[in-house]
N, C-alpha and C positions, 0 to 999 in steps of 0.2 A: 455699264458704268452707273447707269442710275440707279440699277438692282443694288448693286454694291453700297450707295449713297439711301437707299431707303431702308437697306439691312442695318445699317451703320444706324442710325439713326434711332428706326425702330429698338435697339441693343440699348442704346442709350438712356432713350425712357424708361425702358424696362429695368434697367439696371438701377436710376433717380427711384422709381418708386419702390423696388423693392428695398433700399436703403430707408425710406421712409417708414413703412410698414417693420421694418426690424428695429428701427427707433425708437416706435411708440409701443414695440410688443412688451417691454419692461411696466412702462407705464397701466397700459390695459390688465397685465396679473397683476401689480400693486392693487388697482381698484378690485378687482374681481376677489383678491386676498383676502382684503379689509369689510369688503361685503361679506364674504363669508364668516370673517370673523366675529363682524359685528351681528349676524342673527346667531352665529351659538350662543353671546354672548347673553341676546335675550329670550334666548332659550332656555336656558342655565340660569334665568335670573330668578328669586326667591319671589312667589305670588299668596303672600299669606290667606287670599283668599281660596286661592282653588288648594292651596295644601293644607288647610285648617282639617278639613274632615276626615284628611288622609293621618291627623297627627290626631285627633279624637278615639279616630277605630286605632289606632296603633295602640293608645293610652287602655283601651279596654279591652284588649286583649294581652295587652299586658297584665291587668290587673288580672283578669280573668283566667291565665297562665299560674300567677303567682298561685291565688287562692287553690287550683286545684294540685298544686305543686307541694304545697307547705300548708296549707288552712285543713281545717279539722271540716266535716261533714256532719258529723253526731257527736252527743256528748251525754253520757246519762250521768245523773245526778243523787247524792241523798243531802236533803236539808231540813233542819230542824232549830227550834228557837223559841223567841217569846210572842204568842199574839197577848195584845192587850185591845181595849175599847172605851171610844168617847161616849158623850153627853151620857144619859141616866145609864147606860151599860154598863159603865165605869163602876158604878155602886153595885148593880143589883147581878154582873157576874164578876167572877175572879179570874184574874189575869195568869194563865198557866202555858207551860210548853207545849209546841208542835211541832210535829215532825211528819216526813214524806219524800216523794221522790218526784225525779223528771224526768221530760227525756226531750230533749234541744235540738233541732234541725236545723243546718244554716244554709241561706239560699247563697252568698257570697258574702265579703270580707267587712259587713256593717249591718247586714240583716240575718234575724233569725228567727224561727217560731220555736214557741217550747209549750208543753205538755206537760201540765203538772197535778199533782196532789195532794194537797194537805191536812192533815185530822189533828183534832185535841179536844181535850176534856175540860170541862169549867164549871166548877160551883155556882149553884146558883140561892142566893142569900137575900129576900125581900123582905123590911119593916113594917108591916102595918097597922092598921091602930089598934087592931086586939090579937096579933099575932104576928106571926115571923113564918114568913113562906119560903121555904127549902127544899133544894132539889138539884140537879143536874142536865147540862146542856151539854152535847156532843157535836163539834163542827166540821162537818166531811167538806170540803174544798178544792172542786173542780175546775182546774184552769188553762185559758187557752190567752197565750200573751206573744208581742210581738217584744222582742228585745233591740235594740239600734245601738250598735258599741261606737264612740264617740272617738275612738284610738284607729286609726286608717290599718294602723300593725296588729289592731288586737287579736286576729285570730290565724296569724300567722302563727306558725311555733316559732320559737328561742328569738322572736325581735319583741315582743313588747313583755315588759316588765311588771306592768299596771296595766288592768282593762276595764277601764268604768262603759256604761253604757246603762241606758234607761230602758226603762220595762213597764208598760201598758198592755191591758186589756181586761178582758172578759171572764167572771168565775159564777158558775153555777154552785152555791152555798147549799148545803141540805143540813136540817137542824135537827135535831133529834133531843126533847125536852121528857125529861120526868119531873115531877113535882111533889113534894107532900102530902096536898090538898086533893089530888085525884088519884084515884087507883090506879090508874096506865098511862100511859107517854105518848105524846103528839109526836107527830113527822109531817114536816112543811121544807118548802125550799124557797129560794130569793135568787135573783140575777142580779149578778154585783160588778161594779166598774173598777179595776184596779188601775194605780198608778204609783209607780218605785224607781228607785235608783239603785246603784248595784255595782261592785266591783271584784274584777277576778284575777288571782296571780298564781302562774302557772308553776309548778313545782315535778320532781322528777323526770326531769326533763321535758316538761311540757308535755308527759302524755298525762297530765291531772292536773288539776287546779284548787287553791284553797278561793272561796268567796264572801260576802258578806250583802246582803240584800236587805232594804229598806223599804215596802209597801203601806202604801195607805189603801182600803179599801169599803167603798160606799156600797152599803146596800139598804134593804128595807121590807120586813117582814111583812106577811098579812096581819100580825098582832100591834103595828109599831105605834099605833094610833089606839089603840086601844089599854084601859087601865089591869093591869094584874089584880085576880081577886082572891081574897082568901078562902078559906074553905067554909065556912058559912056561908056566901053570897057576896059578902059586902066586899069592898073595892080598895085597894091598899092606899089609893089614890098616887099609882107610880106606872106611868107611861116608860115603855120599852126602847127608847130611841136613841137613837147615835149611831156609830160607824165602828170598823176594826181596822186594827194594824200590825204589823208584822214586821220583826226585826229575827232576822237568821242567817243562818252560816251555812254554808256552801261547802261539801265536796263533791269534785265532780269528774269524770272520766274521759277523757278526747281522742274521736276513732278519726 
């Protein structure tokens, strides 16, 4: 009888608490749910910091994609125009055409080097006081320039319309002078600073382009300091100094 009264009994508790425990099991997933919701949620949350680098390289490989997708690699060139020249150069040559070629390498979609060449002919006409010194200057123009196109599309084909961009650097001048007053003809050279502006717009379908090019260009001879003489000895009293410039046209080919 007492087995009986301690089965009984044992059954009962057992039975209380397993009621209990099936109560609160609703309760315990709710939580256990909401925790887990709650870390995906900050898992999944937007951290501009730790994603910033990852949207940088995405950005330049985009761009990087584009350019070898659509942007041109080379570009050769023929251009030809007016050089002219400041202070006394202005007087004592004459402003005449030049003409030459290029050839343009672009490292991606805003930089590029170019490789260029320019020659022309110019009279050369000096007054002085018991005669008139006449003769011929020849300008061979060796240049190595960095171009930067200001158009983020400009060397896309068929998206940009207009492609301005500026043009700096470096030209090795060689001069080549004959004169009246002496039986044969000098040959000297000068290292000169170039700086221009420049805009290109592409035509048949962007595999060419027509352009137009503005440079100013400083340089400075071993003579620039010194007076031109006539052919007696004496001194025209007309120092060689100033600068050049350069306005020409552009056509140009895109590989």
């Amino acid at each position: 009888m007492r087995i009986i009264l301690v089965a009984s009994l044992f059954l009962l508790i057992s039975s209380q608490v397993f009621a209990k425990n099936l109560l609160r099991m609703p309760i315990v997933i709710a939580e256990n749910s909401s925790r887990l919701i709650a870390q995906a949620n900050d898992d999944d949350a937007y951290d501009p910091f730790a994603d910033y680098s990852d949207f940088e390289q995405t950005a330049d490989e985009e761009e990087d994609e584009n350019f070898f997708r659509n942007g041109r690699l080379l570009t050769i060139g023929f251009m030809g125009g007016y050089r002219g020249f400041t202070g006394t150069l202005n007087s004592i040559y004459s402003s005449n055409a030049s003409f030459g070629l290029y050839l343009c390498y672009f490292f991606d979609l805003r930089f590029a080097l170019q490789f260029g060449y320019l020659n022309g002919d110019y009279a050369l006409n000096v007054k002085g006081p018991t005669e008139i010194v006449t003769g011929n200057m020849t300008l061979s123009d060796l240049s190595f320039n960095l171009k930067y196109y200001m158009n983020t599309q400009n060397v896309t084909r068929g998206l940009a319309d207009l492609n301005p961009y500026v043009i700096f650097g470096l030209s090795q001048v060689f001069r080549t002078l004959s004169v009246s007053t002496a039986a044969d003809f000098a040959k000297d050279s000068a290292l000169a600073g170039n700086f221009g502006l420049g805009l290109e717009v592409p035509i048949m379908r962007n595999k060419m382009y027509l352009g137009f090019q503005g440079m100013y260009q400083y340089f400075s001879f071993p003579d620039s300091n010194k007076q031109i003489p006539q052919s007696n000895g004496a001194s025209t009293g007309v120092t060689p100094t100033g600068n050049s410039y350069t306005l020409i046209g552009i056509l140009g080919v895109n590989f």
